[in-house]
Backbone as JSON, one array per atom type, in Angstrom:
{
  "sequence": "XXXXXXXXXXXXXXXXXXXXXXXXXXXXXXXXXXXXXXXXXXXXXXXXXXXXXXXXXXXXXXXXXXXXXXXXXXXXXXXXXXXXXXXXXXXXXXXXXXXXXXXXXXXXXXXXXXXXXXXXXXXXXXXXXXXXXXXXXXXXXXXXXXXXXXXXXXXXXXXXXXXXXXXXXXXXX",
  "N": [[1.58, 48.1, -54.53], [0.62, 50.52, -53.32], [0.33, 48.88, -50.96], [2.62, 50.04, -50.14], [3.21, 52.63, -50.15], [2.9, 54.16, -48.0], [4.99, 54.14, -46.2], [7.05, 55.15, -48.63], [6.65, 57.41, -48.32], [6.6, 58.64, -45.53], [9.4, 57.63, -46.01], [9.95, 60.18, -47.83], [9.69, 62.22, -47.14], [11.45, 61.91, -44.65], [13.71, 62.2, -45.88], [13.5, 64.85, -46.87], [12.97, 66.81, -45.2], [15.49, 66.31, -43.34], [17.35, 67.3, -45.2], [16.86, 69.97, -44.56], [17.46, 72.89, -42.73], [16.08, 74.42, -40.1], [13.64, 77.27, -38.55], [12.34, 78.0, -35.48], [10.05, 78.29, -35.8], [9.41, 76.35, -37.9], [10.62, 73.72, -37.18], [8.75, 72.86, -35.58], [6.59, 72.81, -37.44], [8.03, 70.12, -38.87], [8.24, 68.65, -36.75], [5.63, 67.79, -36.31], [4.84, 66.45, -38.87], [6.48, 64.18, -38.82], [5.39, 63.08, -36.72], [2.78, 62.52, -37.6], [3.84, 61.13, -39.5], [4.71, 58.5, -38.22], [2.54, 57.59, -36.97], [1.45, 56.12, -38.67], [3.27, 53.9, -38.91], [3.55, 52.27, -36.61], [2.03, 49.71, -34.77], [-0.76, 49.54, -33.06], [-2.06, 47.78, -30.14], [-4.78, 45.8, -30.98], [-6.91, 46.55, -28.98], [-7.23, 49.75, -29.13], [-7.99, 50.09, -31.37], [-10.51, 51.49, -31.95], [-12.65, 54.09, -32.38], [-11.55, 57.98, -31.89], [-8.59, 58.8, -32.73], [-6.51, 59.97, -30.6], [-3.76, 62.01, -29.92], [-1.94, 63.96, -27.85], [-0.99, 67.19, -26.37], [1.35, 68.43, -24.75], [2.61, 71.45, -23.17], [3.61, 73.15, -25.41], [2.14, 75.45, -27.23], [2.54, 75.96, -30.14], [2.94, 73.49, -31.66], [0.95, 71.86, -30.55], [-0.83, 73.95, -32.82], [0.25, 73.3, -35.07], [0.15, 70.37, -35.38], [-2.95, 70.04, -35.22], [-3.24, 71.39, -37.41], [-1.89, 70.12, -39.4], [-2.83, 67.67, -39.29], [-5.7, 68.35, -39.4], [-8.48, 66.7, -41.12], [-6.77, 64.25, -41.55], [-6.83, 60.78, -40.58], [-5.85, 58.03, -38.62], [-5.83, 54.97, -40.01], [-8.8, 53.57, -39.61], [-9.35, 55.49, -37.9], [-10.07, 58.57, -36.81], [-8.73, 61.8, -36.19], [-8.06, 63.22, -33.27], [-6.6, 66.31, -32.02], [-5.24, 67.51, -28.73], [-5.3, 70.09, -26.3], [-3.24, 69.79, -23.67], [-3.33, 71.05, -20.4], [-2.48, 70.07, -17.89], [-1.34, 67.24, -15.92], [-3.06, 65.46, -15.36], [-4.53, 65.63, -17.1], [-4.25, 63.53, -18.79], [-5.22, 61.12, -20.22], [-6.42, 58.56, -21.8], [-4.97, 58.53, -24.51], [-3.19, 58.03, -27.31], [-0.93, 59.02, -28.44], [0.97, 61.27, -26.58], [3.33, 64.02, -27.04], [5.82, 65.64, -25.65], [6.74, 68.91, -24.49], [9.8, 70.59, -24.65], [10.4, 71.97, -22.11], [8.41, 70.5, -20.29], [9.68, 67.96, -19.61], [10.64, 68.08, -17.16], [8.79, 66.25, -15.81], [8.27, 64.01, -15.99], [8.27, 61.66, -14.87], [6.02, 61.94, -13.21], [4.39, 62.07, -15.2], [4.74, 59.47, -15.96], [3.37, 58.35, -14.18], [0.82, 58.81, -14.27], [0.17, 57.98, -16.63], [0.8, 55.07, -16.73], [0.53, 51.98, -18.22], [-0.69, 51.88, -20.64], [-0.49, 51.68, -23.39], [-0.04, 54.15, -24.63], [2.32, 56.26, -26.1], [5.02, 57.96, -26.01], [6.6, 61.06, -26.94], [9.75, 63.04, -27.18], [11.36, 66.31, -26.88], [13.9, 66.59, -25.95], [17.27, 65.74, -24.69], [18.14, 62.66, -23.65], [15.78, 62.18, -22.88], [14.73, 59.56, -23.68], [15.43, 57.92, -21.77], [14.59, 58.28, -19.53], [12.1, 57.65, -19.7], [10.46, 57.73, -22.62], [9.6, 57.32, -25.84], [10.25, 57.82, -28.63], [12.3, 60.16, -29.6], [13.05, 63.65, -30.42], [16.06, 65.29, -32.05], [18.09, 68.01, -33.13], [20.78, 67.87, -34.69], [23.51, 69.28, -35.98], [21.89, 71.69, -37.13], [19.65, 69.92, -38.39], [16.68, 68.13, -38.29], [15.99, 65.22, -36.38], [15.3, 61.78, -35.14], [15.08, 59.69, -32.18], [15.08, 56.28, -31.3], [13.48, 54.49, -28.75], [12.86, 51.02, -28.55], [12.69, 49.33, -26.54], [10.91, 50.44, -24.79], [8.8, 50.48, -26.55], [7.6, 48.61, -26.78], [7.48, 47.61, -24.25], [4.83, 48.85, -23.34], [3.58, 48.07, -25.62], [3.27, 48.39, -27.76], [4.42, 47.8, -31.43], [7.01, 48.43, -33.81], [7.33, 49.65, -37.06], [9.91, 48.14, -39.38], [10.72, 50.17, -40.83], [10.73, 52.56, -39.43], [12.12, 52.09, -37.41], [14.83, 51.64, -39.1], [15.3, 54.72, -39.81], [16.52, 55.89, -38.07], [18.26, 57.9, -35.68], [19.46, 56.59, -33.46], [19.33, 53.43, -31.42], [17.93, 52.37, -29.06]],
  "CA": [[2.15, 49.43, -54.47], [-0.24, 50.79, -51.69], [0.77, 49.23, -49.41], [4.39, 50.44, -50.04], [3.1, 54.4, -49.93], [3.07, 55.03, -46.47], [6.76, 53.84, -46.2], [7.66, 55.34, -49.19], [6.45, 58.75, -47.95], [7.94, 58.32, -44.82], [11.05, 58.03, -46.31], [10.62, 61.1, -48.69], [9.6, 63.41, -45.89], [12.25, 62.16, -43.74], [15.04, 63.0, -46.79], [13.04, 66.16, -47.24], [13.46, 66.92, -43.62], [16.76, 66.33, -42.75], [18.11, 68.26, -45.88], [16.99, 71.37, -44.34], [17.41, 73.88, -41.84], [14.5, 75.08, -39.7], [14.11, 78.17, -37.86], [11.72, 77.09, -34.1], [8.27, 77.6, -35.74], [9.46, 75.29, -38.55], [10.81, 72.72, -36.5], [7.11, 72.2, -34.66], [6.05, 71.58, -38.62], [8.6, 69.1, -39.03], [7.97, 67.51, -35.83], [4.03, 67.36, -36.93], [4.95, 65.83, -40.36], [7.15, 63.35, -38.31], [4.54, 62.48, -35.64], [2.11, 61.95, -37.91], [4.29, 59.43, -39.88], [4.63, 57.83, -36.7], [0.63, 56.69, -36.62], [1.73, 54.93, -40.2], [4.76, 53.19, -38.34], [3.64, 51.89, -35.31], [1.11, 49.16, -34.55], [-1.31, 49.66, -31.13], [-2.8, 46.93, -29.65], [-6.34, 46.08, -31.18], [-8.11, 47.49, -28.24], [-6.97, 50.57, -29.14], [-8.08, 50.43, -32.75], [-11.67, 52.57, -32.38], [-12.78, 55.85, -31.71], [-10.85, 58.65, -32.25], [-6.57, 58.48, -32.6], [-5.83, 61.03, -30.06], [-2.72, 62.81, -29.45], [-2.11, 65.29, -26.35], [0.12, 67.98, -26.77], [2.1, 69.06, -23.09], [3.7, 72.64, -23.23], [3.33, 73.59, -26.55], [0.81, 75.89, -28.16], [3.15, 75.86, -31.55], [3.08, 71.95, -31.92], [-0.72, 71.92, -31.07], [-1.77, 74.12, -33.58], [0.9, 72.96, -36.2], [-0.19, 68.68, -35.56], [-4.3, 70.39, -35.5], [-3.57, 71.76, -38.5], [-1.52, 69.11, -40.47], [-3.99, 66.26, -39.42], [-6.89, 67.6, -40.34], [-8.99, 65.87, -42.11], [-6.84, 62.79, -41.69], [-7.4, 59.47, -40.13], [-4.79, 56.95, -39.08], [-6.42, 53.48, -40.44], [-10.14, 54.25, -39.94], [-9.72, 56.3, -36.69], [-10.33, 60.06, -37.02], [-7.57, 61.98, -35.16], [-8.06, 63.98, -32.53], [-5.46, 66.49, -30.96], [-5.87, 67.79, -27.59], [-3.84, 70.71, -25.92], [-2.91, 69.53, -22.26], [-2.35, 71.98, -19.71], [-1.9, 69.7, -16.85], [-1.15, 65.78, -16.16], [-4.49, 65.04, -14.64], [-5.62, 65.19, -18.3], [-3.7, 63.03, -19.73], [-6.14, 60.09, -20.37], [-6.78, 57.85, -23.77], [-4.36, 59.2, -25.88], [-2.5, 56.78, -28.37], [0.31, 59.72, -28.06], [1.59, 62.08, -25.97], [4.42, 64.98, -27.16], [5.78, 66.73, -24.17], [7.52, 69.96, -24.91], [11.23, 70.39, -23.76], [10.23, 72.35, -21.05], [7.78, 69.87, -19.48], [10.16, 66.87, -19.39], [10.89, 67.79, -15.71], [7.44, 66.17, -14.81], [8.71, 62.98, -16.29], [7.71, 60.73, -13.66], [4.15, 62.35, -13.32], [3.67, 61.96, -16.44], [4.55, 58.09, -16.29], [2.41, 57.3, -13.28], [-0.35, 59.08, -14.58], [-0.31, 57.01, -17.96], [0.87, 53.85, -16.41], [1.01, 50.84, -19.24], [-2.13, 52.0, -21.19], [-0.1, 52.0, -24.56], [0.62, 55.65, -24.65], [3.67, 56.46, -26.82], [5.39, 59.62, -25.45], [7.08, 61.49, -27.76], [9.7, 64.56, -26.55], [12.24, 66.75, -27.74], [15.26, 66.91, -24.99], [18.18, 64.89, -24.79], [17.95, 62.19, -21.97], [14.16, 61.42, -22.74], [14.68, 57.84, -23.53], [16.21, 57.39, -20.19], [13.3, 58.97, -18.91], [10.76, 56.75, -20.44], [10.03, 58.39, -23.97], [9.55, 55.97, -26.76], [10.95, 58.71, -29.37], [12.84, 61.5, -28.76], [13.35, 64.5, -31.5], [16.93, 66.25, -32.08], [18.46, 68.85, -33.77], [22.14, 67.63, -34.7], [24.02, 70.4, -37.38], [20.84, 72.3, -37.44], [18.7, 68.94, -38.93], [15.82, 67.6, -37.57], [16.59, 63.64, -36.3], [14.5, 61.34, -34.09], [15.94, 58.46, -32.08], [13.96, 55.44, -30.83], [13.46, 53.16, -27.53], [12.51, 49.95, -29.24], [12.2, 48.38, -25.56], [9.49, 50.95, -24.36], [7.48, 50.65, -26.89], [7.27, 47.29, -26.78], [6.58, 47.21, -22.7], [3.39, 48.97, -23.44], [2.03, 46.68, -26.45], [3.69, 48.78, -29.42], [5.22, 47.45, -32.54], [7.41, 49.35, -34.68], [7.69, 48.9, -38.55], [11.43, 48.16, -39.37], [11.21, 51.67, -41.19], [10.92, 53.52, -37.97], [13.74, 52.03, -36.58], [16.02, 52.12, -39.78], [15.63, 55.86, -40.06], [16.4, 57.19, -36.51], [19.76, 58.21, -35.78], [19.85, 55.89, -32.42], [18.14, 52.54, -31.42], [18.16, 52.08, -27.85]],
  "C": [[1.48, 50.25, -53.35], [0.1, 50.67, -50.7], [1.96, 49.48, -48.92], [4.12, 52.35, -50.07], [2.86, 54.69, -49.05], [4.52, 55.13, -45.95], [7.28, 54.75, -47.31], [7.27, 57.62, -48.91], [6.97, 59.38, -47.26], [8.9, 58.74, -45.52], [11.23, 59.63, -47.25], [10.01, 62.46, -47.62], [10.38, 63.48, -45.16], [13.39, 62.76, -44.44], [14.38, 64.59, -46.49], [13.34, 67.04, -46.11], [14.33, 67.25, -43.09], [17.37, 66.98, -43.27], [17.55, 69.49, -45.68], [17.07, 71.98, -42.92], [16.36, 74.79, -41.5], [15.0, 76.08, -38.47], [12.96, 77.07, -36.38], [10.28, 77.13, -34.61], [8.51, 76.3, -36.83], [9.75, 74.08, -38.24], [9.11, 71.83, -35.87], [6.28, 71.16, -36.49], [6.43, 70.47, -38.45], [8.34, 67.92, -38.33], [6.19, 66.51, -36.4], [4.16, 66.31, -38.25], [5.18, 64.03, -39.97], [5.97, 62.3, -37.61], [3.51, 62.18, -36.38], [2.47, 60.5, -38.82], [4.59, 58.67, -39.36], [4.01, 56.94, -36.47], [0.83, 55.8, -37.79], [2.29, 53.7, -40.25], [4.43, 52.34, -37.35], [2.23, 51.19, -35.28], [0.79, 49.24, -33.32], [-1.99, 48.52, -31.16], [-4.6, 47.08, -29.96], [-7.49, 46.41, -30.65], [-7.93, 48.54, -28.09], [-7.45, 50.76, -30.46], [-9.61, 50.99, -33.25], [-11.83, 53.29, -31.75], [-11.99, 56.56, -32.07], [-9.11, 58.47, -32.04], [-6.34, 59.67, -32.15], [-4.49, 61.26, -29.54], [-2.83, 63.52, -28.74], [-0.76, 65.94, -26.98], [0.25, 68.68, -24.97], [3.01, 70.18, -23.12], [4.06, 72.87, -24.53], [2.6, 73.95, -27.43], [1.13, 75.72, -29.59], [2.61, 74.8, -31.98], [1.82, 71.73, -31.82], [-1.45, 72.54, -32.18], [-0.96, 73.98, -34.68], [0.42, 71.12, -36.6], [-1.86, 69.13, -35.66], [-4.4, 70.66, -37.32], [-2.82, 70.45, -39.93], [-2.3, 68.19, -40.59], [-5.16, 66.45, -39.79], [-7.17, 67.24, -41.54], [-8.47, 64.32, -42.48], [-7.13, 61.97, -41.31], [-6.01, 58.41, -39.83], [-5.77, 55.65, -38.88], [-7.68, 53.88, -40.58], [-10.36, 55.0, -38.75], [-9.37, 57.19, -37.51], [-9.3, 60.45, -36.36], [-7.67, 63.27, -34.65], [-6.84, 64.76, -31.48], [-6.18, 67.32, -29.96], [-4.72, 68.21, -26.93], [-4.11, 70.22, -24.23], [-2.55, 70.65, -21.76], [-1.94, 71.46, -18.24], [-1.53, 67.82, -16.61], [-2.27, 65.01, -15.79], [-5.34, 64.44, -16.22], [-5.37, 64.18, -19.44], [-3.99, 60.77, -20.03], [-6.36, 59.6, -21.72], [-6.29, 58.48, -24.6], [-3.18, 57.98, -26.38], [-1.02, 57.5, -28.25], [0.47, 60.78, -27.63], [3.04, 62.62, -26.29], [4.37, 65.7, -25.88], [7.07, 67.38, -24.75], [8.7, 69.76, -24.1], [10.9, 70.91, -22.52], [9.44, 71.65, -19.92], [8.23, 68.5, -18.94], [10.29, 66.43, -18.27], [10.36, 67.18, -15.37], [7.23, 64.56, -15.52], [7.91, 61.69, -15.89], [6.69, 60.73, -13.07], [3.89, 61.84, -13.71], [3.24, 60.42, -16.79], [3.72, 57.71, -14.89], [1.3, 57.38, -13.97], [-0.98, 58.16, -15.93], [-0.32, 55.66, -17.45], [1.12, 52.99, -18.14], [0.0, 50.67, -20.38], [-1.72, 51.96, -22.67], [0.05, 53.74, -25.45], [1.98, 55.96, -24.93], [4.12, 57.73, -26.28], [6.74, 60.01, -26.53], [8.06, 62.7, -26.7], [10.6, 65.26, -27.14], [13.35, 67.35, -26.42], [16.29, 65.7, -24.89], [18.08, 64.1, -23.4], [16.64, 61.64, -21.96], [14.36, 60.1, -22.72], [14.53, 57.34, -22.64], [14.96, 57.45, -19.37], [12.07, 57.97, -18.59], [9.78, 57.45, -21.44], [10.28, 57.58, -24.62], [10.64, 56.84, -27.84], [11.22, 59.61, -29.15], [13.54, 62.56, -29.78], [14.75, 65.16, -31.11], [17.55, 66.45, -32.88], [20.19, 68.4, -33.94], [22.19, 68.51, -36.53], [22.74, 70.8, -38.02], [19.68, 71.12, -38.87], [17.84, 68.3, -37.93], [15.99, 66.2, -37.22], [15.47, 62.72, -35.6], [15.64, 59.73, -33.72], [14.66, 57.6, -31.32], [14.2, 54.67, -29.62], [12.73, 51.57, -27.99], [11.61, 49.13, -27.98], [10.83, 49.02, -24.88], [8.65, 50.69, -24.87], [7.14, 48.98, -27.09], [6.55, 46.8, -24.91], [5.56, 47.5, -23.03], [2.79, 48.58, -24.91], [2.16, 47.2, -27.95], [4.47, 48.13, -30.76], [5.67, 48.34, -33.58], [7.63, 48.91, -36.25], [9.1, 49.15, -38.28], [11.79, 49.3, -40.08], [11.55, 52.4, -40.46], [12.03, 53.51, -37.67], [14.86, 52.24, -37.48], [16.16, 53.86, -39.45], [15.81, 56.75, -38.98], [17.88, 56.83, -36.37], [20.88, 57.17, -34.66], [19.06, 55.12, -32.12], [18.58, 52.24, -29.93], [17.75, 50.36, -27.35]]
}
């Protein structure tokens, strides 16, 4: 049963989720709730599996101090989890994941030199990310929160997705 309660949480956060309507600070929760069931979902390559589980946050003070405040105190596996607000691409070093706000998407192609193939999941919330090179990509369809997935990105850089992930996203690229 254990090891069926991270999945089964998942799933009752994502029902919980989708049956409602969020105004824009509630959405950043949602996303946080999301992104952290994410770290539950997704296997990193075992040289990624000590030290702290950092996240960067790119153009969004909301989403930083809504994923600061949901994670603490947690841990994904026995890493600690560290978020970390970005204000430029220079800084965007050892992080397991990267959210980039809608507004920072332009910088797309920065963003992917600067990470390169380091296993860095990029998370974003604009339509078109995939394309981009975003592993998951958050949207709002009839005022519900959704996420859709790139199966093939996250697999170039060394990710594995549980088959939950991918059932519950609205699009599998």
């Amino acid at each position: 049963m254990k090891k069926y309660l991270p999945v089964i949480l998942f799933v009752l956060f994502n029902n919980i989720l989708i049956q409602t309507t969020y105004s824009q600070a509630s959405i950043s929760q949602a996303q946080s709730i999301f992104i952290y069931n994410f770290t539950r979902m997704i296997e990193w390559p075992a040289d990624r599996s000590s030290g702290s589980f950092t996240i960067g946050v790119y153009g969004s003070s909301d989403m930083f101090s809504e994923l600061k405040s949901y994670t603490s105190g947690k841990n994904v596996g026995n890493q600690s989890i560290l978020i970390k607000k970005l204000n430029s691409v220079d800084e965007m070093e050892g992080l397991h994941i990267l959210f980039v706000a809608f507004g920072k998407t332009k910088e797309m192609a920065e963003i992917l030199k600067k990470i390169g193939d380091n296993s860095t999941m990029i998370i974003c919330e604009k339509n078109g990310s995939l394309e981009q090179g975003a592993t998951i990509n958050f949207v709002v369809i009839e005022d519900k929160l959704r996420y859709e997935v790139k199966t093939a990105t996250a697999k170039k850089i060394g990710l594995k997705f549980n088959a939950y992930l991918e059932t519950m996203s609205i699009s599998k690229h």
